[in-house]
Every structure is written in C-alpha cells, then in structure tokens.
C-alpha positions in Angstrom: 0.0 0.0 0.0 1.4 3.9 -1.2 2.0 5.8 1.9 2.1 9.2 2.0 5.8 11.1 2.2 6.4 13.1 5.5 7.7 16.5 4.7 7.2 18.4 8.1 6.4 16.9 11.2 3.7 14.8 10.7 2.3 16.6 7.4 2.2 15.2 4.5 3.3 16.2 0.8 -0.9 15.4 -0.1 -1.6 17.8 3.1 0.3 20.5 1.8 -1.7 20.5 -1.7 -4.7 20.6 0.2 -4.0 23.2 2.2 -2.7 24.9 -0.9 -6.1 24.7 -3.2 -8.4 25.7 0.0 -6.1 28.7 0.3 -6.1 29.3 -3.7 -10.0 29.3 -3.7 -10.4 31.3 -0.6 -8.5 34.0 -2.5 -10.6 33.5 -5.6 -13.9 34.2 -4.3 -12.9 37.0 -1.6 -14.5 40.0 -2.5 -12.9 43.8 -2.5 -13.9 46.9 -2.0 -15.8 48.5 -5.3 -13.2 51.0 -6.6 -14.4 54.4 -7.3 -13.3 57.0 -9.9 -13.9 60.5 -10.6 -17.4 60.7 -11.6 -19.3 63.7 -12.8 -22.4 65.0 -11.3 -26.1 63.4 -11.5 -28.4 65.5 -13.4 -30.8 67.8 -11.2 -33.4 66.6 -13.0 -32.7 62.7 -11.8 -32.2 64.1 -8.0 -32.6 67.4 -6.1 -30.2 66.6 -3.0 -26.8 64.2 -4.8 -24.8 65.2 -2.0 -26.6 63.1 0.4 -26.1 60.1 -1.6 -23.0 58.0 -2.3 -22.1 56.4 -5.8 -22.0 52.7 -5.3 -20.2 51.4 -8.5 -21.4 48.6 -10.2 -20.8 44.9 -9.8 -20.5 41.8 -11.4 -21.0 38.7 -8.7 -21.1 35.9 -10.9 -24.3 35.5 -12.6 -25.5 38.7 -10.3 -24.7 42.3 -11.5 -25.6 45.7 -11.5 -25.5 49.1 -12.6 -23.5 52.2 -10.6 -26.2 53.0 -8.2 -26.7 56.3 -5.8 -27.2 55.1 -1.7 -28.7 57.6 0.7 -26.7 58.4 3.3 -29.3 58.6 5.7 -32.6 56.2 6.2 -35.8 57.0 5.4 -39.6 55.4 6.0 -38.9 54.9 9.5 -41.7 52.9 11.1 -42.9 51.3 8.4 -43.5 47.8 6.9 -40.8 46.2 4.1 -44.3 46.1 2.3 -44.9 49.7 2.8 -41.3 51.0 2.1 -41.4 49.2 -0.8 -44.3 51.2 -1.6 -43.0 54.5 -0.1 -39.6 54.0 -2.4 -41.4 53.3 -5.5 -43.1 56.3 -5.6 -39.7 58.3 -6.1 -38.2 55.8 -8.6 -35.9 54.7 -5.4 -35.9 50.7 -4.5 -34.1 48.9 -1.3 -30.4 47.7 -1.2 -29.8 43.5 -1.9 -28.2 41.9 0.4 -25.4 41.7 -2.0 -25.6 45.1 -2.5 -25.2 46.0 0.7 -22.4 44.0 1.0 -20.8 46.1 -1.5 -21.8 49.5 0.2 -20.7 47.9 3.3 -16.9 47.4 2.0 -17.2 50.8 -0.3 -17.9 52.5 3.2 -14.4 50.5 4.9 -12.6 51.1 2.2 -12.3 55.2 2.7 -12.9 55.9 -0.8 -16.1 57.1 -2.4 -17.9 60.1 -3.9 -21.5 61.7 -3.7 -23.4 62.4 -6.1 -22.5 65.7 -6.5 -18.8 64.1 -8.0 -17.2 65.3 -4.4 -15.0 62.7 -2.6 -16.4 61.9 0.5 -14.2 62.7 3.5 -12.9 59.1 5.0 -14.4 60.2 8.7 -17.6 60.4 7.1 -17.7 57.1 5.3 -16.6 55.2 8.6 -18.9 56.8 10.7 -21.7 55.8 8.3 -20.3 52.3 9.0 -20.0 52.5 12.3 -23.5 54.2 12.4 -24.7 50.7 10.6 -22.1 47.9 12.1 -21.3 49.3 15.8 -22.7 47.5 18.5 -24.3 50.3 20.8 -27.1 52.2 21.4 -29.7 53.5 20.3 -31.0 50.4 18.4 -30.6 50.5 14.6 -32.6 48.7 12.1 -32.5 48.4 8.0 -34.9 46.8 5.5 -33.3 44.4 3.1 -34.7 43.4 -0.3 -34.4 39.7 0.2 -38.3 37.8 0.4 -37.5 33.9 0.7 -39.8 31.5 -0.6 -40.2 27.3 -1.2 -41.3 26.1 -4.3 -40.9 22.2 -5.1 -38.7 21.9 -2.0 -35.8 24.5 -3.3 -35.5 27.4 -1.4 -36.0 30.8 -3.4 -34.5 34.5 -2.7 -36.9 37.1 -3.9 -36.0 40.3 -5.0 -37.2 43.8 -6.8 -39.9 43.6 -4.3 -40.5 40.1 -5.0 -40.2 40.4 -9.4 -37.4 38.5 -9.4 -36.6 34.8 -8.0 -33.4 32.8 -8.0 -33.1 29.8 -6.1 -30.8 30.5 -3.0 -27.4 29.3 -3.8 -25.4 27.0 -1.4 -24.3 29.3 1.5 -24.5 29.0 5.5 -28.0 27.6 6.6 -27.7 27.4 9.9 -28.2 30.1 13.0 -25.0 31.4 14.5 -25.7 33.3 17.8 -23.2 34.2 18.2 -21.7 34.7 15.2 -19.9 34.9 12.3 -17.1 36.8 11.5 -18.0 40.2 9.7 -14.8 41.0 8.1 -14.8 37.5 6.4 -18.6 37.9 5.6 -17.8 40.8 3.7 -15.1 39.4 1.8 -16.1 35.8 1.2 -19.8 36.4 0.6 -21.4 34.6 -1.8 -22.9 36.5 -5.2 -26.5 37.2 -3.9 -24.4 38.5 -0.3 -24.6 35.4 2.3 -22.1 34.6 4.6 -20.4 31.0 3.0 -21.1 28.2 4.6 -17.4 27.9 5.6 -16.9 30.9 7.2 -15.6 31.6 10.5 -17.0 32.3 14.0 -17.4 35.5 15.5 -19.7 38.2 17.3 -22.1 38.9 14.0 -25.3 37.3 14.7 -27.0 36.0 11.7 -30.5 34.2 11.3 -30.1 32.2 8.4 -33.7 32.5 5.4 -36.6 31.0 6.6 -40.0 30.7 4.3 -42.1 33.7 3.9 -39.6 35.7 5.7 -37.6 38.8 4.7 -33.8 40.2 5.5 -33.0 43.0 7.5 -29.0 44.4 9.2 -29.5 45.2 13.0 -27.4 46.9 15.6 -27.8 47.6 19.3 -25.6 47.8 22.3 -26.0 44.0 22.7 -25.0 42.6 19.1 -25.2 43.3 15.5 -27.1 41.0 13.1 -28.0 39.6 9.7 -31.7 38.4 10.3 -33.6 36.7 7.5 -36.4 35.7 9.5 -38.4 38.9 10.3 -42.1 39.0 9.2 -42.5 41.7 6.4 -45.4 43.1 8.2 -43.1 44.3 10.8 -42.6 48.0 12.0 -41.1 49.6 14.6 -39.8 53.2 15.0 -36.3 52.5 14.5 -36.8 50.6 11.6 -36.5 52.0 8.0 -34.7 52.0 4.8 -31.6 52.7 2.4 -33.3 54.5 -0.6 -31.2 53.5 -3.4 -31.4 55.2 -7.7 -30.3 53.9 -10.6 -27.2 56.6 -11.4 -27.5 57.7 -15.1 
C-alpha cells in the first residue's frame, strides 16, 4: 500500500496540496472593495439633494450584477413595513439595497474611498462613521430593511427580490443560526454573489439568522449585538426601523 511522504512533522506532501487549493479558492472568491473613480455629477433633473447620496459602482457577482447605483446616506420610512417602504420607495423611482448590495456599500464605506453624487470625494471620517452608524454595536438600536423575500417552491429554497419580481433559487451558502456569530470582516469578503455569509466561514460576534419561508432580511445593531436576520415577518414595524433609498445613477 502507497503511503504518504512526511515533509514536516507529521504533514504530509498530499496535506500541503490541500491546504494549498483551499487557500487558492479562498482568494478566488474574496470579495474587495468596489473602486471608485472621478465621476461627474447626476443631473438635477434625476435628483434634487446628490450630495446626500454615495455612488455605489457597479458589480458583477457571478451570474449577479448591477449598474453604478446612488445610496442615501441617511434612512428614510422609518416605522414602516418592508411592504410599505417598498411602496414609499417606489413612488420616487428609489428601491431597497440587496443583500449583495449591501455588502458592496458595506466594503465601499471601509474602504475610505467614495464620492457623492455631486462628483465630491467623501471625506474618509464620514464614510466610517456611516459604518460604524450601521455595524457598531451600541445604542440607540438600529434597524434596516433588506430586499431579500425567501420562498419554497418544489422543496428549493428561493430569494426574492425587486420587491419580489425577481426569484433565483438561494445558492449554497451558510443555513444554519450562529448566535453568536460569524465573523464580519470575512462575511464581507467571502460572501457569496447574492451576499450570504459562506457556509465555511468563521465564528465571530455577528449574529445572523439564516432565510426562513415567507420571511424577509434586515442588518441590526444595538448595544448587545449586531445581526444579519432573515427571519423577520415583512409586516413588521417599529420606530427604528427603516430603509436605504437607493437610484439607478444615469
């Protein structure tokens, strides 16, 4: 019988490929920050207020993709359902951030380096305390509608979004409740193209909730934890809780 050849200690030359590939695939699917350029301004005709938006740059995921976008800096539609701010955002042309996409604004905020709408760069203090505002475990309590409706049909699990236009089943990524956690900064890396933590990804304090049917997604913070929840009833409201508006940029 072939036995394996010792190189170090008790590894083997087979356990250094290994450990090679995982590492080689790892760095294949992280994900970096969007990288943004010099843009010129958004009409005023398309927006009244680009200043209080940042340019999000458009992505290709995989099979997923999307168009530069504008993301409020602020939320808005606080207190209402993912129904009604659904509604409230369509009636401006506006529509809520993917999971994927927030992902993306998530690292674009970490990474120091966006603009507004108005073509400015954003001052790197500003963009972390946006993230911080989101990600920091504190008070008050802070709460986000996601555009992510999940759905069974002939025993698949589907993601719903566009205000539940579009389906796609759910690809393979971590189905099980951590609490606690994941770990964020790999999250936000290593997420997979619709914006789920893998299902290989490491512990830490981020508390997620993985899709559950007839449930929707939503990014919380308090002074307790901060979570990824995609088990909260779209009927939902509270005063804290509102929305991202997001525009098309053209």
């Amino acid at each position: 019988m072939a036995m394996s050849r010792k190189i170090s200690g008790n590894r083997t030359a087979e356990d250094v490929l290994r450990e090679y590939h995982r590492k080689l695939a790892e760095n294949k699917n992280k994900v970096t920050a969007p990288k943004p350029k010099q843009i010129a301004p958004v009409k005023a005709a398309n927006i009244t207020n680009p200043e209080d938006y940042i340019v999000l740059p458009g992505r290709t995921h995989g099979n997923y993709s999307y168009l530069d976008l504008l993301v409020s800096n602020e939320k808005m539609h606080l207190g209402k359902s993912w129904y009604d701010a659904h509604k409230e955002l369509q009636k401006n042309n506006e529509f809520m951030l993917t999971i994927r996409q927030f992902v993306d604004y998530l690292n674009l905020l970490k990474s120091g380096n966006a603009y507004d709408g108005a073509g400015n760069k954003v001052p790197k203090p500003e963009l972390i305390k946006i993230y911080d505002g989101i990600t920091e475990v504190k008070d008050p309590w802070r709460a986000e509608w996601l555009d992510a409706y999940f759905e069974n049909r002939n025993n698949e699990q589907y993601i719903l979004t566009e205000n539940k236009a579009k389906a796609e089943k759910l690809q393979p990524c971590l189905m099980e409740d951590k609490t606690p956690g994941i770990n964020l900064e790999y999250w936000l890396k290593n997420a997979t193209p619709q914006g789920f933590p893998p299902k290989n990804i490491p512990d830490g304090k981020l508390y997620f909730w993985h899709p559950r049917e007839d449930a929707v997604a939503g990014f919380n913070a308090n002074s307790v934890r901060a979570y990824l929840g995609c088990v909260s009833e779209p009927q939902d409201s509270n005063s804290a809780l509102g929305v991202r508006r997001a525009k098309k940029r053209v």
